[in-house]
C-alpha positions as CSV (number, residue, x, y, z in Angstrom):
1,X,0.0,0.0,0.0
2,X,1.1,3.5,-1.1
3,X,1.2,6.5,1.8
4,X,-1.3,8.8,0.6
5,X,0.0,12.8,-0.2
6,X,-1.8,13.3,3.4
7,X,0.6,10.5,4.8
8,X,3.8,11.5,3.7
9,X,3.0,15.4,4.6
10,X,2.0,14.8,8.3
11,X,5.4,12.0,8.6
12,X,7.4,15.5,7.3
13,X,6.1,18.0,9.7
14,X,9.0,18.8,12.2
15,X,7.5,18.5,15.4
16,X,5.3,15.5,16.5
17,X,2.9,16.1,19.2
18,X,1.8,13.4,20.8
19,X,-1.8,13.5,22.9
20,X,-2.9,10.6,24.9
21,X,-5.3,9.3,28.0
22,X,-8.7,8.1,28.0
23,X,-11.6,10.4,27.1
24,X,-14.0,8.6,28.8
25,X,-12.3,9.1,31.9
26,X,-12.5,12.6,32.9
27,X,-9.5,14.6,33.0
28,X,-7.7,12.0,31.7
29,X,-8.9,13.1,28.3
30,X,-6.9,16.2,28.5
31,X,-4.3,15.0,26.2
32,X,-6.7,13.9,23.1
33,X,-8.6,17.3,24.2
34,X,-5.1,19.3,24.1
35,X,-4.3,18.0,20.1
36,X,-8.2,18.5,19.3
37,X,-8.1,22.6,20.7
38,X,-4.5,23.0,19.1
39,X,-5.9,22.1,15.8
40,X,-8.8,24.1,16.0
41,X,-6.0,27.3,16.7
42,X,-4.4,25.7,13.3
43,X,-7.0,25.9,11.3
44,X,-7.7,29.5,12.4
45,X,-3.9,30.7,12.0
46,X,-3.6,31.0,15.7
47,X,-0.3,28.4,15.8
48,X,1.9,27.9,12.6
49,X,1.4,24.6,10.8
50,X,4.3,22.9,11.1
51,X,3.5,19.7,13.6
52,X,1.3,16.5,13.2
53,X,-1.0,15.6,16.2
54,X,-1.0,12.2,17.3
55,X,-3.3,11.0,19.7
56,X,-4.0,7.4,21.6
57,X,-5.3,6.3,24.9
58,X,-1.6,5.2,25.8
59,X,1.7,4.7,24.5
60,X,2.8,2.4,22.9
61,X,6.3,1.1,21.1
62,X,4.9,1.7,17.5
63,X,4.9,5.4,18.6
64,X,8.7,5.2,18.1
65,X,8.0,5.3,14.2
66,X,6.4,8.7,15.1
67,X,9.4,10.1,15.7
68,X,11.2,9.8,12.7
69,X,12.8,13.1,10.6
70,X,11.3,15.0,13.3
71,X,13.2,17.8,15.1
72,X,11.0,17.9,18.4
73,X,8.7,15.6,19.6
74,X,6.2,17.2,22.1
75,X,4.4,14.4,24.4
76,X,1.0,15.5,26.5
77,X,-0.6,13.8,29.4
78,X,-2.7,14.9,32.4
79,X,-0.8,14.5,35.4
80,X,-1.9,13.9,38.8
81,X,1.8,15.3,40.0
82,X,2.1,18.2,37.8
83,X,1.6,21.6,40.0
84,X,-1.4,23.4,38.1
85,X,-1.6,24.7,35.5
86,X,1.2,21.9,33.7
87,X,4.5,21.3,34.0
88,X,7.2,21.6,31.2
89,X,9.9,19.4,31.0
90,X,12.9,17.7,29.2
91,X,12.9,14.1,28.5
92,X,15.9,11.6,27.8
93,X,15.5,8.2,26.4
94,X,15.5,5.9,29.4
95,X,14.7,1.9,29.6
96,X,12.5,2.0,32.4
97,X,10.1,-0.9,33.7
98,X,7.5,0.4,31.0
99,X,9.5,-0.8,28.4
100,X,8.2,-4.4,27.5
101,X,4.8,-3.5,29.2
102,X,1.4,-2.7,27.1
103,X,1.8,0.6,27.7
104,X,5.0,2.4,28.1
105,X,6.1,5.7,29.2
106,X,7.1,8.9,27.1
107,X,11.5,8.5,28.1
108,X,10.7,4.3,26.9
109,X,9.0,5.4,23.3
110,X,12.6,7.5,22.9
111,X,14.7,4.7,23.9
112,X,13.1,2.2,21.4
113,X,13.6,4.9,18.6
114,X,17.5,4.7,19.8
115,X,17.4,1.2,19.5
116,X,15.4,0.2,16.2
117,X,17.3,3.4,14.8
118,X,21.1,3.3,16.1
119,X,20.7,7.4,16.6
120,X,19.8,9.6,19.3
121,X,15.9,10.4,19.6
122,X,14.9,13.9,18.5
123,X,15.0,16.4,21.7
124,X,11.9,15.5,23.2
125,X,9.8,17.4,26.3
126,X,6.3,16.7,28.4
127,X,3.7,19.0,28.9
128,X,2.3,17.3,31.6
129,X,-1.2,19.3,32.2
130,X,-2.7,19.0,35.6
131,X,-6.0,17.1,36.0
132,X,-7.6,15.6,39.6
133,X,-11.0,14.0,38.3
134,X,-10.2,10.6,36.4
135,X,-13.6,9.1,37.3
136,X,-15.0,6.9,34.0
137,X,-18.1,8.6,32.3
138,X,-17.1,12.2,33.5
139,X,-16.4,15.2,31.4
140,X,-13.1,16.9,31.8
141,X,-13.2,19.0,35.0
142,X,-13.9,22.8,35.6
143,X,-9.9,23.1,37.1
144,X,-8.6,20.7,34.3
145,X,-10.0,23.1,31.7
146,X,-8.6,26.0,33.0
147,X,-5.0,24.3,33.1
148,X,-5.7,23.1,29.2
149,X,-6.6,27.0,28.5
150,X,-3.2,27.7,30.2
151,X,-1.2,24.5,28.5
152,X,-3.0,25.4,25.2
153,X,-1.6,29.0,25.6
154,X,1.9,27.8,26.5
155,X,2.1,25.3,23.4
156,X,1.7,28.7,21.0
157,X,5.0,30.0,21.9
158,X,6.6,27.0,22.0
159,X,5.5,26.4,18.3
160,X,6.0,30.0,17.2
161,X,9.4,29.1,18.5
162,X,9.8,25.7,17.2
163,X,13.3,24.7,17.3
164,X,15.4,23.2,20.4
165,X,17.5,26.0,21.5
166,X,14.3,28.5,22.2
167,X,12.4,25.1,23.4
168,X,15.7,24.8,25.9
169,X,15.6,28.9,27.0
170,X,12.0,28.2,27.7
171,X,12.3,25.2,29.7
172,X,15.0,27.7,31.4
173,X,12.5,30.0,32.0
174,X,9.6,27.8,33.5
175,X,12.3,26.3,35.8
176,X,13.6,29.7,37.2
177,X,9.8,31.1,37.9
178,X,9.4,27.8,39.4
179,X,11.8,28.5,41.9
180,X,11.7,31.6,42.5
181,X,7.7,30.9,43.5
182,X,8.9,27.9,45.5
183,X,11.7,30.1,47.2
């Protein structure tokens, strides 16, 4: 089977983004929800189009194929840890105890790519959005939407930015105002 035009422009966009949880389980859905509101702000030339949303209920090794000729893979969860409104941060490729399970963990995806590939993984980060209400059946929660305003908000400069160095000064920035309000 031939990749369709469609196929073969979303696998050359330079940034994967890549949305996942359960929307049937409340806040949990703020991955898929994330990609879906990101769109919409692509379609109305709020963000530049330059990324491919990818979105699952959870991770998976195939996901590793994802990442190929892409510059900077984006991965987006709600986070029971995360201090509201999200956290930013840098991942490294990293065998952890996810890694032969059904469903594996952002750091395992980027160490299969380094294995099937022989090369380092693209720089890769988590936006990990906070969300408190995972009960099945339930909408995404009042707080949780407010953080996905704030996360949604946050993903537009990092994509009118879109390359690792101002992705690394931002990170540097998040981290700094995250001490100096814990301090």
């Amino acid at each position: 089977m031939n990749p369709s035009a469609t196929d073969f422009e979303a696998n050359n966009k330079p940034v994967a983004i890549l949305g996942y949880g359960n929307p049937s389980r409340g806040d949990d859905a703020l991955g898929p929800e994330f990609l879906r509101l990101l769109e919409l702000e692509r379609q109305k030339g709020g963000v530049p189009g330059l990324f491919t949303g990818i979105t699952d209920f959870q991770l998976q090794i195939e996901h590793a194929l994802d990442l190929v000729n892409r510059e900077l893979i984006l991965f987006v969860d709600a986070s029971t840890n995360a201090s509201a409104p999200f956290e930013f941060s840098r991942l490294k490729a990293s065998r952890d105890e996810s890694y032969s399970s059904h469903a594996i963990s952002p750091a395992a995806v980027l160490a299969v790519f380094e294995q099937i590939h022989n090369t380092p993984a693209p720089a890769a980060y988590l936006l990990a959005i906070r969300g408190d209400e995972f009960k099945l059946g339930s909408p995404i929660g009042t707080a949780a939407e407010a953080n996905l305003k704030n996360a949604i908000a946050f993903s537009k400069k990092l994509l009118q930015q879109a390359n690792h160095d101002s992705w690394e000064r931002i990170l540097s920035r998040q981290q700094q105002t995250s001490q100096e309000t814990a301090g």
